[in-house]
C-alpha positions in Angstrom: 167.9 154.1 58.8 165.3 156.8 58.8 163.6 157.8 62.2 160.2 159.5 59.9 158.0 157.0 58.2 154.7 158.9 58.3 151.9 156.4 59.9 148.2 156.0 59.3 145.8 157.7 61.9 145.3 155.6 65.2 142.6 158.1 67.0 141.0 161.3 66.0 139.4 163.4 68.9 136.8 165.3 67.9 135.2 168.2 70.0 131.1 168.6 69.5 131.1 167.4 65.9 134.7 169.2 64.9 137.9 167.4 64.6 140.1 168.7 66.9 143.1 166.6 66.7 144.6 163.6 64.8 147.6 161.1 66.5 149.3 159.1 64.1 151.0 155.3 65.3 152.9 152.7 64.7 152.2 149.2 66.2 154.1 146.2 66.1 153.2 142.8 67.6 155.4 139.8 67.6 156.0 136.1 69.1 158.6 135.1 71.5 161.1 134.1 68.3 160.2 137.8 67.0 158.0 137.2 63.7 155.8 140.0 63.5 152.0 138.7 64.0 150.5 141.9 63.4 150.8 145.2 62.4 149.0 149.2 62.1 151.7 151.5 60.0 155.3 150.6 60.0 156.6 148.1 62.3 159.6 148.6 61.4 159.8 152.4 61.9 163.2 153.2 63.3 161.8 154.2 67.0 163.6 156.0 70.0 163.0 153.7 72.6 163.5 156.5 75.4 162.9 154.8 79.0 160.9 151.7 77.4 164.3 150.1 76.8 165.6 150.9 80.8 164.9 147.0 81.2 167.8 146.3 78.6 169.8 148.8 80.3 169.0 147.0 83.4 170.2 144.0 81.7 173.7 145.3 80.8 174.2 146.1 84.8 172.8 142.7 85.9 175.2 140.5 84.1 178.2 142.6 85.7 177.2 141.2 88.8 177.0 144.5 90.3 173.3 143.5 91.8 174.8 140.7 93.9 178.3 142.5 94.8 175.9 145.5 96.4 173.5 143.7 97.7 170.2 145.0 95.3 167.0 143.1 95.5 164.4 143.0 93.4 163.0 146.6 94.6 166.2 147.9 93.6 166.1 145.9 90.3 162.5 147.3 89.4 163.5 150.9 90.2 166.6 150.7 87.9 163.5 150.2 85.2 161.7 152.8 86.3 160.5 156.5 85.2 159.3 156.6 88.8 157.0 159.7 89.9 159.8 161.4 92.6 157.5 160.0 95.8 159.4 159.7 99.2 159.9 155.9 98.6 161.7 156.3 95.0 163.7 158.9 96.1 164.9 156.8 99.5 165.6 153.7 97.7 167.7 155.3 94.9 169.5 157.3 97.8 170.0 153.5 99.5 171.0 152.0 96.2 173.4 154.6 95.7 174.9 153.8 99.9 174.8 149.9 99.0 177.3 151.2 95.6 179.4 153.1 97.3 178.4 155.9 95.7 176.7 159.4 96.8 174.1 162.1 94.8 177.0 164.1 93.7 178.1 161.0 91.5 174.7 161.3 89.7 174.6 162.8 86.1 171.0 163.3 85.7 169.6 166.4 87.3 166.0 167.2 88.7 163.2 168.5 87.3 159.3 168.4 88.1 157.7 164.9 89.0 155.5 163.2 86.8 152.8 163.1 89.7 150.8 166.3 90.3 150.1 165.4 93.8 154.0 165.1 94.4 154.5 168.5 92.7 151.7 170.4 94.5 153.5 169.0 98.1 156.9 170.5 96.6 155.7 173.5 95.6 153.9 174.1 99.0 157.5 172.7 100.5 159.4 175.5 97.9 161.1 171.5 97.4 164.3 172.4 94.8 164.7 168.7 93.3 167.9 167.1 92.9 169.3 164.4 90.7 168.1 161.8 93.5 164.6 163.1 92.3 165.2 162.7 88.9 162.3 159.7 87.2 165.3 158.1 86.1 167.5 157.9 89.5 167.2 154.3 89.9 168.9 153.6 86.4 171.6 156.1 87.4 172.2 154.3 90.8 172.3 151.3 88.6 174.5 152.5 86.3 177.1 153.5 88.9 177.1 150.4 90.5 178.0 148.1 87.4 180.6 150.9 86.3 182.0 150.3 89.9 181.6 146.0 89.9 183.5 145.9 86.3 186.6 148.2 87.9 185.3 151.5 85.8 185.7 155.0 87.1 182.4 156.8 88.2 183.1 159.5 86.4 181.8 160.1 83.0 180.0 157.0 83.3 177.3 158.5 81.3 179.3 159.1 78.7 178.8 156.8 75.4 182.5 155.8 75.2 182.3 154.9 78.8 183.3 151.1 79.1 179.6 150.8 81.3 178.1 152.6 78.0 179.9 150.4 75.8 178.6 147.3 77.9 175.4 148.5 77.6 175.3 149.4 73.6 176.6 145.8 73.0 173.9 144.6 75.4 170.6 146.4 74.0 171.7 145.4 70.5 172.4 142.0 71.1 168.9 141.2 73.1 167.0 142.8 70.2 168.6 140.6 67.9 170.7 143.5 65.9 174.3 144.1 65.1 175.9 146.8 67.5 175.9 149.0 64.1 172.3 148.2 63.7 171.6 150.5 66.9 171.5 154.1 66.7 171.8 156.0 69.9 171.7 159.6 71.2 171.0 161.4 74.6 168.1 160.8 76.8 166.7 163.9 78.7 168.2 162.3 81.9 171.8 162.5 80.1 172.1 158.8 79.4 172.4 157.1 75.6 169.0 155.9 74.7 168.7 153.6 71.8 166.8 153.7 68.2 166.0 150.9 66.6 163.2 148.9 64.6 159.5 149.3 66.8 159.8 145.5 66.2 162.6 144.8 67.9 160.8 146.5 70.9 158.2 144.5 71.0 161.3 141.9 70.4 162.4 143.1 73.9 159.5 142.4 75.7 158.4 139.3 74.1 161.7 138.1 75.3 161.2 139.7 79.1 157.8 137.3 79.1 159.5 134.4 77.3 161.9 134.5 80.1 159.4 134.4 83.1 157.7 131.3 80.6 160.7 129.0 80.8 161.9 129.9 84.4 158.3 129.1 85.8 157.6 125.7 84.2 161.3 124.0 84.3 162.0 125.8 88.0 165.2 126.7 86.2 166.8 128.9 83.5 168.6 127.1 80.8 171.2 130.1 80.5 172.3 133.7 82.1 170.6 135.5 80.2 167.3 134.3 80.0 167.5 133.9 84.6 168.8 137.7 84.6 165.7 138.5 82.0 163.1 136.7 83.6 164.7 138.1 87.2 164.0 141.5 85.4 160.2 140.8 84.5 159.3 139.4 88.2 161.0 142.5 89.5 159.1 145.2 87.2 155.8 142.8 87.9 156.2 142.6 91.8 157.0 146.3 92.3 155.0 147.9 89.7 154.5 150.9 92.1 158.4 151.8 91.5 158.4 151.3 88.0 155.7 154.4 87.7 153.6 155.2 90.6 150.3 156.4 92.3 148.0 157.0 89.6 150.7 156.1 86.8 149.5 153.8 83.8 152.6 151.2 83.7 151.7 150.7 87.6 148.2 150.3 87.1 148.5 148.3 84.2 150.6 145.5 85.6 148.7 145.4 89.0 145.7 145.3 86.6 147.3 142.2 85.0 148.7 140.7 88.2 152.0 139.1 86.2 150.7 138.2 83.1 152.1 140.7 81.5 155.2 143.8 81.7 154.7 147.1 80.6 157.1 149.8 80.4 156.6 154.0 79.1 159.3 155.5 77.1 159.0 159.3 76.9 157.2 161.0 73.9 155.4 158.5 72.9 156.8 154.6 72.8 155.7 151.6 75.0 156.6 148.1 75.4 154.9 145.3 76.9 155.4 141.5 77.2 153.0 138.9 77.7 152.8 135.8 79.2 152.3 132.7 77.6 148.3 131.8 77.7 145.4 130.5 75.7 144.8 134.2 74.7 148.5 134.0 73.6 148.1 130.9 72.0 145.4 132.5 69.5 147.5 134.8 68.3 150.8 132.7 68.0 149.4 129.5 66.8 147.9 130.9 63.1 152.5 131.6 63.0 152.9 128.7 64.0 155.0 129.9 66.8 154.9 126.9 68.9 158.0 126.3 71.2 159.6 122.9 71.3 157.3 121.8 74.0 154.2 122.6 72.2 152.9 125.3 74.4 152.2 128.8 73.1 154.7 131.3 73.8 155.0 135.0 74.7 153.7 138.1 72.8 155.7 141.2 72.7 154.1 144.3 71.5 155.6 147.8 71.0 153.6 151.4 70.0 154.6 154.9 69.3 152.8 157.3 68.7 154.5 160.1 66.1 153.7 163.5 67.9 154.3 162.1 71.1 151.2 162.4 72.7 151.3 160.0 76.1 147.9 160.2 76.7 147.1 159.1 73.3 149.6 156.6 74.1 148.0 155.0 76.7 144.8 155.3 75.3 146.2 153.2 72.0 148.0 150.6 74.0 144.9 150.0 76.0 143.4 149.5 72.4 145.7 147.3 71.4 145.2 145.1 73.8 141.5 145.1 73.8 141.6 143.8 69.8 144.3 141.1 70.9 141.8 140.4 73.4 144.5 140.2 76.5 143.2 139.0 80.3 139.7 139.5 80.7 136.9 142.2 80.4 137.5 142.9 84.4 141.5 143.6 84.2 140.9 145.6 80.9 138.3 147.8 82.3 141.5 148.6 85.0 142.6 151.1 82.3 139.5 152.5 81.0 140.0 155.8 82.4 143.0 155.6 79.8 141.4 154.1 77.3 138.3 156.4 77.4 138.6 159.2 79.5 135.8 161.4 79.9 136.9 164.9 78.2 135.3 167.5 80.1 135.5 171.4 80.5 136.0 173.4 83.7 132.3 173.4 84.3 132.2 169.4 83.7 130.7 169.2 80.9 131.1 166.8 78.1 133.0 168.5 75.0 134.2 165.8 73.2 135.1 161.7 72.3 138.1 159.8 71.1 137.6 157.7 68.3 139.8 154.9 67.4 140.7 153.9 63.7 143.3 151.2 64.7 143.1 148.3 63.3 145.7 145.3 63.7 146.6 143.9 60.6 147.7 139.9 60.3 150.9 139.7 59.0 151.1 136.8 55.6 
């Protein structure tokens, strides 16, 4: 597998009449069995997942049953998912996770760095704040981490380690939800010290469709027909009722999904990848139905969608997903305009004056 299949422009940004810069993507959208439905680029580009696959992660520590031997909630569940933004409350509840494990900040192998809020860092820096690995974005996952290494008997040490048995748990679970061998995975280390995945932007969107799916069946029998689908639709409802721990004040994944109000999971991976699922719904049902992706019950199921952009670029990011999202015509014209300030943020100089545009050039493709 190759990680660089050169994409097509998605937006060009263009200052007075001059083209400043030009973001590249891939976008893959696919139904709750995983046929692609659309397309822009290669949906099959071999992606780094980064922290959009945390809720496959999550996954791997759920079915240890580390969340009911510790006692997490949902909170804890959705903060395990999170790239949260270092506020007071992340930091408490990974530090509380961490007491309900058994397990204390020296046991942590991520270390800290600056928040992903400004307004956090500006209190820090007024504090002279020195972060630790309880401050880390990725502090829930580590608490997480430690407390299924600890329910399956595992030493906490090295748990971040690939050929630790948690790692290996996890490996075998992030392949096996996206529908790949273990083989088919390729994996490497995340800034916060843990494996991340790479694997086919499809098989994202995969993910996610199957996060939505999940919620789907759960909400019309009243029951889940297996483990895994209960433990994935437990997963969406807690990323969907705490969005403010999966990012933050101000973050897009938080205001997306309050935007949305349930219909739909999103999640950021760093440099450049997002997932979301969504709900079944007649907007859904659009899409799905020219597939003929119609479920045994002859609803319309789930959507799953994935993006990355090539140089990384998150506000592009968010600005493409938003995109997306509009041309799939998702919710309504009122929760969409939630993320316009993403979408189509004014670009103004110090003196507040307009100096440029974005201009999209993506366009979803059908797939025959």
């Amino acid at each position: 597998m190759t990680l660089h299949t050169a994409g097509p422009i998605a937006a060009t940004v263009y200052r007075g009449d001059s083209v400043e810069n030009t973001h590249r993507a891939h976008v893959a959208v696919v139904d709750s069995n995983g046929r692609l439905l659309y397309s822009f680029g290669d949906p099959s580009r071999v992606t780094l997942a980064r922290s959009a696959a945390k809720p496959a992660q999550a996954l791997a520590v759920l079915e240890t049953g580390a969340l009911e031997r510790f006692g997490f909630d949902d909170a804890d569940l959705a903060l395990m998912c999170a790239s949260h933004s270092s506020e007071p409350r992340h930091i408490e509840r990974a530090r509380q996770m961490l007491a309900k494990a058994q397990a204390s900040e020296s046991d942590l192998r991520c270390g800290g760095h600056p928040p992903l809020s400004d307004a956090v860092y500006v209190d820090w820096i007024k504090r002279d704040f020195k972060p630790g690995a309880l401050c880390s974005n990725c502090s829930g996952k580590h608490a997480g981490m430690l407390a299924g290494a600890r329910s399956i008997g595992a030493a906490l040490s090295g748990y971040e380690q690939p050929e630790h048995p948690m790692q290996i748990r996890v490996k075998h679970t992030v392949a096996d939800v996206c529908d790949l061998p273990d083989d088919g995975v390729q994996w490497a280390t995340d800034g916060c010290n843990l494996p991340t995945p790479a694997f086919p932007l499809d098989r994202l969107a995969r993910l996610f469709a199957k996060l939505a799916a999940a919620q789907d069946e759960v909400s019309s029998s009243g029951a889940a027909p297996n483990t895994r689908t209960a433990a994935l639709a437990r997963i969406y409802r807690a990323m969907t009722a705490y969005p403010e721990l999966v990012g933050g004040e101000g973050r897009f994944c938080t205001i997306l999904m309050n935007a949305f109000g349930g219909a739909l999971v999103g999640k950021l991976g760093a440099d450049g990848s997002y997932g979301i699922g969504v709900r079944a719904s007649s907007q859904t049902a659009a899409h799905t139905s020219k597939a003929g992706a119609q479920d045994a019950q002859g609803t319309q199921g789930a959507l799953g969608i994935a993006v990355k952009i090539e140089d990384g670029n998150v506000g592009v990011l968010y600005a493409v997903v938003a995109e997306v999202l509009a041309q799939l015509d998702i919710g309504t014209a009122g929760q969409r305009a939630k993320l316009d300030s993403f979408h189509t943020p004014r670009m103004l100089n110090t003196m507040g004056v307009a100096t440029g545009r974005r201009v999209f050039s993506v366009a979803l493709e059908a797939s025959r």
